[in-house]
C-alpha positions as CSV (number, residue, x, y, z in Angstrom):
1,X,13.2,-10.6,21.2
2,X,10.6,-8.3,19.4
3,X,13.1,-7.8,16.5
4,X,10.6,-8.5,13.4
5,X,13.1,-11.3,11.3
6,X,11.3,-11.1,8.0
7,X,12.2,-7.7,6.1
8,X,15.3,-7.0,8.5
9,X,16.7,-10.3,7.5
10,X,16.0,-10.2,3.9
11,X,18.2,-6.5,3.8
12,X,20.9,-7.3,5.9
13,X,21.0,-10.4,3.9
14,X,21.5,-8.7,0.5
15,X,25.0,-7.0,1.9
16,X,26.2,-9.5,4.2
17,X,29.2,-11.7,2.4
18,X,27.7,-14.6,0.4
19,X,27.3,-18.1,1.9
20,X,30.5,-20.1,1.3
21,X,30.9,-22.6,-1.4
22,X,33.7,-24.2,0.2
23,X,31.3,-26.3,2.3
24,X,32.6,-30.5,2.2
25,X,29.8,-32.2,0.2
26,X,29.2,-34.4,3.4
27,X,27.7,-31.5,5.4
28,X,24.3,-31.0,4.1
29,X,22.8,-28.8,6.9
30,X,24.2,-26.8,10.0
31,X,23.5,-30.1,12.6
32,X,25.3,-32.2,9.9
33,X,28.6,-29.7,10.3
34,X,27.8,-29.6,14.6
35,X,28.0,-33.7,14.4
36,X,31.1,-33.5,12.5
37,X,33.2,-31.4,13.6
38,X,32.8,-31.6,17.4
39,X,33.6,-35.4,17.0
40,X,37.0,-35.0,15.2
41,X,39.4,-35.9,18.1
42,X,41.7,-33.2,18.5
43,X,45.7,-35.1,18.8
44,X,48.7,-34.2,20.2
45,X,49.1,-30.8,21.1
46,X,52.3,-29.5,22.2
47,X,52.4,-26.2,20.6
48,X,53.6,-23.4,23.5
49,X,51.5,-20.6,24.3
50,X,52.2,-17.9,21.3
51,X,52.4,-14.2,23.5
52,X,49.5,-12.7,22.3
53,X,47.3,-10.9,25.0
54,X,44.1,-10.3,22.7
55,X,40.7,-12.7,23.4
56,X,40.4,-15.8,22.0
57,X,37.1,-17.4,22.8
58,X,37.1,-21.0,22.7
59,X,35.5,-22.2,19.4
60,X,31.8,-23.1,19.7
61,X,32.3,-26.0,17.4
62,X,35.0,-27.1,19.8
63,X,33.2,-28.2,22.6
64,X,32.2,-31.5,22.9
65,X,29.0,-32.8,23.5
66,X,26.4,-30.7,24.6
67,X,23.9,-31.2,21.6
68,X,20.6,-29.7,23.2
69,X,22.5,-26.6,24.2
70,X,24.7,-25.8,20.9
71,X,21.4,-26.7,18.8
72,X,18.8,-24.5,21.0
73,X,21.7,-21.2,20.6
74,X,22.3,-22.0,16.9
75,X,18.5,-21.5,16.4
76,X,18.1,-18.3,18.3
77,X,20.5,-16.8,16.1
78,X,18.7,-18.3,13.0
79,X,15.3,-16.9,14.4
80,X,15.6,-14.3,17.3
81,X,11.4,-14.9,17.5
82,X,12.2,-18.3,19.1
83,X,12.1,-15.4,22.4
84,X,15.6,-15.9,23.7
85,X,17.6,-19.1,25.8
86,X,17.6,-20.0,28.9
87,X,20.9,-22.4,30.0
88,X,20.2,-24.5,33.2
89,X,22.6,-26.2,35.0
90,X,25.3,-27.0,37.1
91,X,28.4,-25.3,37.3
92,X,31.6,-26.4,35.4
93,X,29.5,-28.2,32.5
94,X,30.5,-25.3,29.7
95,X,27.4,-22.8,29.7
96,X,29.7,-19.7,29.5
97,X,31.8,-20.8,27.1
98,X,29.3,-21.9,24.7
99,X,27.3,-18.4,24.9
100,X,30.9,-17.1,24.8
101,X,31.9,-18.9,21.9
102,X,28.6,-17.6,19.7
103,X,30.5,-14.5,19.3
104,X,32.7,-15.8,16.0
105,X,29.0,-17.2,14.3
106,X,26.9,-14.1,14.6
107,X,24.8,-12.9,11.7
108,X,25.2,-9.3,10.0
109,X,23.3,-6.2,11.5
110,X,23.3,-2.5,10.9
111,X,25.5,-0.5,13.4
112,X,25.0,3.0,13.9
113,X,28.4,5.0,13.4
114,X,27.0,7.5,16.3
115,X,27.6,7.5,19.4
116,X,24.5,8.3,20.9
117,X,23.0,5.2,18.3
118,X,21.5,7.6,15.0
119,X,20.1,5.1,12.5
120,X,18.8,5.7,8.9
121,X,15.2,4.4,10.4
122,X,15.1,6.4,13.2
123,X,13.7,9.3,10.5
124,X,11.0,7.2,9.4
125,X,9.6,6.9,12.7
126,X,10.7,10.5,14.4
127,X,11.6,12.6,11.4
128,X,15.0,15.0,11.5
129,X,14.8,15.5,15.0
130,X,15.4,12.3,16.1
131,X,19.0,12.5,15.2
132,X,21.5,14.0,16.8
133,X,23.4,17.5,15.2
134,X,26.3,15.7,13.4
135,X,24.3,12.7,11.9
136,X,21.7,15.6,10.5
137,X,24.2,16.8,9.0
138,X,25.5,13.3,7.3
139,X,22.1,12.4,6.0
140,X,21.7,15.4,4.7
141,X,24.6,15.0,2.6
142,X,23.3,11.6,1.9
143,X,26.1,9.4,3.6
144,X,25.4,6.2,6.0
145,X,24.1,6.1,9.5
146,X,25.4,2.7,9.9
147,X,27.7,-0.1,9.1
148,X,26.9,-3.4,8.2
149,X,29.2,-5.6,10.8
150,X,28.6,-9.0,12.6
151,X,26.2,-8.9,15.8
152,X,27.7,-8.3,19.4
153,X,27.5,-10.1,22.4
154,X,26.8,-7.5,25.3
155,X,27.3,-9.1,28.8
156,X,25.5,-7.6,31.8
157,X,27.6,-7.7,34.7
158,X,26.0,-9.5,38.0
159,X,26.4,-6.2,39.8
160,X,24.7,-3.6,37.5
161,X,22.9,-0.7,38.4
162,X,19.3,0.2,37.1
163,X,21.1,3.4,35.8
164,X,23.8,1.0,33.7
165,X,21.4,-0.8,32.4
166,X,18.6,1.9,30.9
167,X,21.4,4.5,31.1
168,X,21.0,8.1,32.2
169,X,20.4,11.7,31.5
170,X,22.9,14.4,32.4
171,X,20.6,17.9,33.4
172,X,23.9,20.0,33.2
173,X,23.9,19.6,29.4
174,X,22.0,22.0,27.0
175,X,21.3,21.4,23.4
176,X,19.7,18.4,20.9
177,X,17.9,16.0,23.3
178,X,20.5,13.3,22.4
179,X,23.3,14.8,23.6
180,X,21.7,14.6,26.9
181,X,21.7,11.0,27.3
182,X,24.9,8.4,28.1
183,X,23.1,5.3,26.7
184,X,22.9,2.4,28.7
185,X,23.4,-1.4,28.2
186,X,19.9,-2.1,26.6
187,X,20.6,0.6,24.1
188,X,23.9,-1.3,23.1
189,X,22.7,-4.8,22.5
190,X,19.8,-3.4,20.6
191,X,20.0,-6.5,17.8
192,X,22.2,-8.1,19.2
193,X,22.8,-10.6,21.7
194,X,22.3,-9.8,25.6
195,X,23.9,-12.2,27.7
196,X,22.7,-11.9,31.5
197,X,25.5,-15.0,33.3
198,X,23.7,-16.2,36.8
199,X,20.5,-14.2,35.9
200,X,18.6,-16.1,38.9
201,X,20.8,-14.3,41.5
202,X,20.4,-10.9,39.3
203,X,18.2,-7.9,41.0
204,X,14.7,-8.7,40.5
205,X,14.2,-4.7,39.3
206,X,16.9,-5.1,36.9
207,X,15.4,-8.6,36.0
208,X,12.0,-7.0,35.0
209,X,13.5,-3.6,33.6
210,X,15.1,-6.4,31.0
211,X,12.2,-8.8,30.6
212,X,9.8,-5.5,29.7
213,X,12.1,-4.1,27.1
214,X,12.8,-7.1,25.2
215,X,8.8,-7.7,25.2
216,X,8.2,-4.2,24.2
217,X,11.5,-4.0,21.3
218,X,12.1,-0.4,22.9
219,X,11.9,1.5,26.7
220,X,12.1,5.1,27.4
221,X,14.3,6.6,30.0
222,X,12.8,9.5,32.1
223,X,14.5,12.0,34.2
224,X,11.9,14.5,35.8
225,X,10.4,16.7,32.4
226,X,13.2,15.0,30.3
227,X,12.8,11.9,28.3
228,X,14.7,9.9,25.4
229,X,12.9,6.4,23.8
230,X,15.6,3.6,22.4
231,X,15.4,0.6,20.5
232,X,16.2,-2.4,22.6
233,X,15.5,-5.8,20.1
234,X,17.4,-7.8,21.0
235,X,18.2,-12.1,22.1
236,X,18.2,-12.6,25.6
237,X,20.3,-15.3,26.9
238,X,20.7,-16.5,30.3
239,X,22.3,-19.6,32.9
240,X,21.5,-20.6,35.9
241,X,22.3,-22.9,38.7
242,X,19.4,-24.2,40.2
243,X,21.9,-25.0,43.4
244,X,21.6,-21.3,44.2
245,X,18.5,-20.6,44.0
246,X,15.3,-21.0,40.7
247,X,13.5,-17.8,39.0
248,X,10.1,-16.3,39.8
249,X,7.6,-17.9,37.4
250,X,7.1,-14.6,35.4
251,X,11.2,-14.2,35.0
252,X,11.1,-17.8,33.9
253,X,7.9,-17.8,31.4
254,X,9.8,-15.3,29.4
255,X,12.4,-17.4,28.1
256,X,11.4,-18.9,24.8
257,X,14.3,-22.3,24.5
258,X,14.7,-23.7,28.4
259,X,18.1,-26.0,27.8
260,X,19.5,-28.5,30.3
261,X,23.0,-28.8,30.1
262,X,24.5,-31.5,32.1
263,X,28.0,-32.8,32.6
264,X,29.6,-35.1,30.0
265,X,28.6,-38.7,31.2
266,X,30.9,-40.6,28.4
267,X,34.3,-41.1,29.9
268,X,36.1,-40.7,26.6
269,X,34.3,-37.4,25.6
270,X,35.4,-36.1,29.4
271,X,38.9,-37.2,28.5
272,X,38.9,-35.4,25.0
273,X,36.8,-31.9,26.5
274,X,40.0,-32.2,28.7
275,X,42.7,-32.3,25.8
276,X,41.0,-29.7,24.2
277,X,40.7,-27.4,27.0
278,X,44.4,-28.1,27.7
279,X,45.0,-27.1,24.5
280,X,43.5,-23.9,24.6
281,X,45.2,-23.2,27.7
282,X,48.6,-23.7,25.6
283,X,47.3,-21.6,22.9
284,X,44.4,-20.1,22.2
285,X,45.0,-18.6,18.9
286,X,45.8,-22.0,17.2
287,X,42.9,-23.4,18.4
288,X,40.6,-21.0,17.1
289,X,42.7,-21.6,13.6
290,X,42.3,-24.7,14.2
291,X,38.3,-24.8,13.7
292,X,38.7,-21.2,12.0
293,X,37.1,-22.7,8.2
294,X,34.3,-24.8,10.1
295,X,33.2,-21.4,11.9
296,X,33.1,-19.5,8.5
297,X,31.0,-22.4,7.1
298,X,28.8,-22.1,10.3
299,X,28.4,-18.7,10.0
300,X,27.7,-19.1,6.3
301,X,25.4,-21.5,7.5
302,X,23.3,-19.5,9.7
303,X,23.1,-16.6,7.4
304,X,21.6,-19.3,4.3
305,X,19.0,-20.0,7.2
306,X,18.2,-16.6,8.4
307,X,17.7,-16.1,4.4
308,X,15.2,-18.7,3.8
309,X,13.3,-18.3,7.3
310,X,10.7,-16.3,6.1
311,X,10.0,-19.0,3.0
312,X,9.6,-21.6,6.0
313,X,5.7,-22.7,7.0
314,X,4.1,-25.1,8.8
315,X,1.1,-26.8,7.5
316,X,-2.0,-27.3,9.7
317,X,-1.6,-30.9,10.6
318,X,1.6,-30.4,12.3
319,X,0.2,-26.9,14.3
320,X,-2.4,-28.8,15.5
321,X,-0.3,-31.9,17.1
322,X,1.5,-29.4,18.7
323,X,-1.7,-27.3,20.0
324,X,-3.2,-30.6,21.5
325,X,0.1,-31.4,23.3
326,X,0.1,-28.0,25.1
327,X,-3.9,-28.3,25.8
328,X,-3.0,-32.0,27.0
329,X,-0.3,-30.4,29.1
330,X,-2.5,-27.8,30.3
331,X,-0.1,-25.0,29.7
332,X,-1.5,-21.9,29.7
333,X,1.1,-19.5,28.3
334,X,0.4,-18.5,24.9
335,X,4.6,-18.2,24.7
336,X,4.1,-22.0,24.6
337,X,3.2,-22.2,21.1
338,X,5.1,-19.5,20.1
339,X,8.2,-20.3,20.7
340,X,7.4,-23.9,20.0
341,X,6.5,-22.7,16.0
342,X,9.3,-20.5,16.0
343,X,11.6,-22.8,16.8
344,X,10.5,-25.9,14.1
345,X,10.7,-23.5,11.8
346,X,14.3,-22.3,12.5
347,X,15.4,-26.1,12.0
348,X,14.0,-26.6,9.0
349,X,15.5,-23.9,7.8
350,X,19.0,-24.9,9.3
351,X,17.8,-28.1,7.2
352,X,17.4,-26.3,3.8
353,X,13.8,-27.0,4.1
354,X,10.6,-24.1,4.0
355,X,8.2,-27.0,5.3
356,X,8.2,-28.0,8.8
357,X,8.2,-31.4,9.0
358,X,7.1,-33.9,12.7
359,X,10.8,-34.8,13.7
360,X,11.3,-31.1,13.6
361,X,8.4,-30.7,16.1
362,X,9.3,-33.3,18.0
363,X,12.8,-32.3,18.3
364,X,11.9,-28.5,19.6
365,X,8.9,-30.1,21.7
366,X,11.5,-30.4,24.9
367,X,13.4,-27.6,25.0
368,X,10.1,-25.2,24.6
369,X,7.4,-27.1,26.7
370,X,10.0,-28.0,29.8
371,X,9.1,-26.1,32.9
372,X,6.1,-24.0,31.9
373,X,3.5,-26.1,33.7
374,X,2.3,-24.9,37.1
375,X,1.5,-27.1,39.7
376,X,0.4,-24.1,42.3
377,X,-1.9,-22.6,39.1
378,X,-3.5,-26.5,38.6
379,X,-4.4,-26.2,42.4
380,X,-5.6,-22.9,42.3
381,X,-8.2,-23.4,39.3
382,X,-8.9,-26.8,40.8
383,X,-9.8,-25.0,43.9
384,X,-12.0,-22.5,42.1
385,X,-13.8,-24.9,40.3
386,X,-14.7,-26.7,43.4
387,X,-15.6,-23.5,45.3
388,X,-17.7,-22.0,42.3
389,X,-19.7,-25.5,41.8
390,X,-20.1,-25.2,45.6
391,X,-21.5,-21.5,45.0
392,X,-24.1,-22.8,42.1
393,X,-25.2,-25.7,44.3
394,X,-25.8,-23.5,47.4
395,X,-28.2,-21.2,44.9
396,X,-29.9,-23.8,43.4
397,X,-30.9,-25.3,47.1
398,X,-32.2,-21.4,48.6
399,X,-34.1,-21.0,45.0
400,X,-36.4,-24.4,45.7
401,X,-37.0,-23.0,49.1
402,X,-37.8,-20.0,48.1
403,X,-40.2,-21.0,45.4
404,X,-42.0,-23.6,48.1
């Protein structure tokens, strides 16, 4: 969530494939090819299952529905500053899926070629030795670090260790400091996407170990006199089912987009969620054809955005409407306004537009404000207050005796 979008955006941009032109006249905007698409009533499907045993994820476009929650996850991959998503709801309503499904509209990163992670940037900052032996020797020679391939989705598994998530050091190996370290999780969703399923019934260690690394964009792992620092910029997402249990305030506070995803309440889009999930349960290779040249335009989509993001401002008269709201709310976390900004920006751009306009505001206004206010913190200051008026009254009282 610390990844800075500007200048890495702008180079990945300039070698990631082109925007398509093949985009129907109709769609105007990313929402525009959302409404459209997950509308268009699937038919008859009778096709048998084809054999294959690779993973299909069910096309995001697909599902049907869900507007709040495909709409917040398209603009955290537009703008990873929007400080990650939170999914709430109950089970069965198509969270998984739809963080699932992201993985065929990622934008373009840099991957390191190494295994122990060597980038080009890691000389900048730590000069020669900051790279292992063998990728030394390849910038020496003047070849690439990296590849330029679409971003990841790196799932953390409900039972993970602290030592699976920061990763670990082996003491029996000698030599280069990074041949001494088995990277963990963080390490390998550094720019990517880090999904965390159920993350209110995750370890609260492993909770914060996450929660301080995405804050800080990096974390060091220390074994007694040996150490090794990774990048670790990356979007959280989470879900959660407030049935089995809700997150400690601090946990909570650092999701930027809180969604609510609730089950389908229209008894025709319930009927036609089930055709399509039959459907993929018969096949899921032709369903993923099926919405295959909507998902390129999507992707195409989101990369135009991520391009223009940094051309996108908001004028004064709109910041300030949305700094009164949070003052009139009495939120106090500056994340507030943050992600709130961050967000109105992404949908302009998603719109084509580099000024935020009041209907993007409003729009973002839910999903960023819900669940920050504290009702114990209200009562607390509230308390204070009373207490240190109390305090100034008592002195006032013993300084008129004293001066009679």
């Amino acid at each position: 969530m610390k990844e800075n979008s500007d200048e890495m955006v702008s180079s990945e941009a300039d070698q990631a494939p082109s925007a398509s032109e093949s985009i129907p006249s109709n769609i105007r905007s990313i929402r525009d090819l959302i409404d459209t698409v997950t509308g268009r009533k699937i038919g008859d499907f009778t096709s048998g299952d084809a054999g294959f045993a690779e993973h299909w994820p069910f096309p995001f476009l697909a599902l049907v529905g869900l507007k709040e929650m495909k709409l917040g996850l398209l603009l955290a991959l537009i703008n990873p500053n929007v400080g990650g998503v939170l999914l709430v709801g109950p089970r069965g309503t198509g969270k998984t899926t739809g963080v699932r499904g992201l993985i065929d509209l990622m934008p373009y990163i840099f991957e390191s070629q190494c295994y122990y992670g060597c980038l080009e940037e890691d000389v900048e900052f730590g000069g020669m030795e900051a790279l292992c032996p063998n990728c030394v020797e390849k910038f020496s020679r003047g070849e690439k670090l990296s590849n330029l391939r679409p971003a990841k989705l790196v799932e953390l598994p409900l039972n993970s260790k602290i030592e699976d998530v920061l990763g670990t050091v082996d003491e029996r190996v000698t030599g280069h400091a990074r041949l001494r370290v088995k990277r963990g999780i963080l390490s390998h969703a550094d720019r990517n996407l880090l999904y965390v399923d159920e993350v209110n019934l995750l370890k609260d260690e492993v909770v914060d170990i996450i929660l301080d690394a995405s804050a800080q964009g990096s974390y060091t792992v220390r074994r007694g006199q040996f150490s090794a620092t990774y990048r670790s910029r990356f979007t959280l997402v989470g879900t959660m089912n407030p049935e089995e249990g809700s997150l400690r305030p601090q946990i909570l506070d650092r999701f930027g987009l809180r969604l609510f995803v609730k089950g389908l309440e229209d008894t025709s889009e319930r009927y036609e969620a089930y055709k399509r999930a039959k459907a993929y349960l018969m096949n899921p290779k032709k369903i993923v054809d099926l919405y295959a040249e909507e998902t390129m335009n999507a992707r195409d989509e989101i990369l135009a955005a991520r391009e223009l993001l940094p051309k996108v401002k908001i004028k004064k008269d709109i910041a300030h409407i949305g700094l009164s709201l949070i003052k009139k709310l009495e939120i106090a976390s500056l994340r507030a306004e943050i992600t709130m900004f961050e967000a109105a920006r992404a949908l302009a751009a998603a719109d084509k537009r580099t000024e935020v306009s009041f209907e993007d505001l409003k729009q973002v206004v839910p999903m960023t404000l819900r669940l920050r206010r504290s009702a114990f913190i209200e009562k607390y200051f509230s308390d204070q207050e009373e207490e240190e008026l109390d305090i100034i009254k008592n002195l006032r009282l013993i300084s008129k005796e004293e001066s009679t």
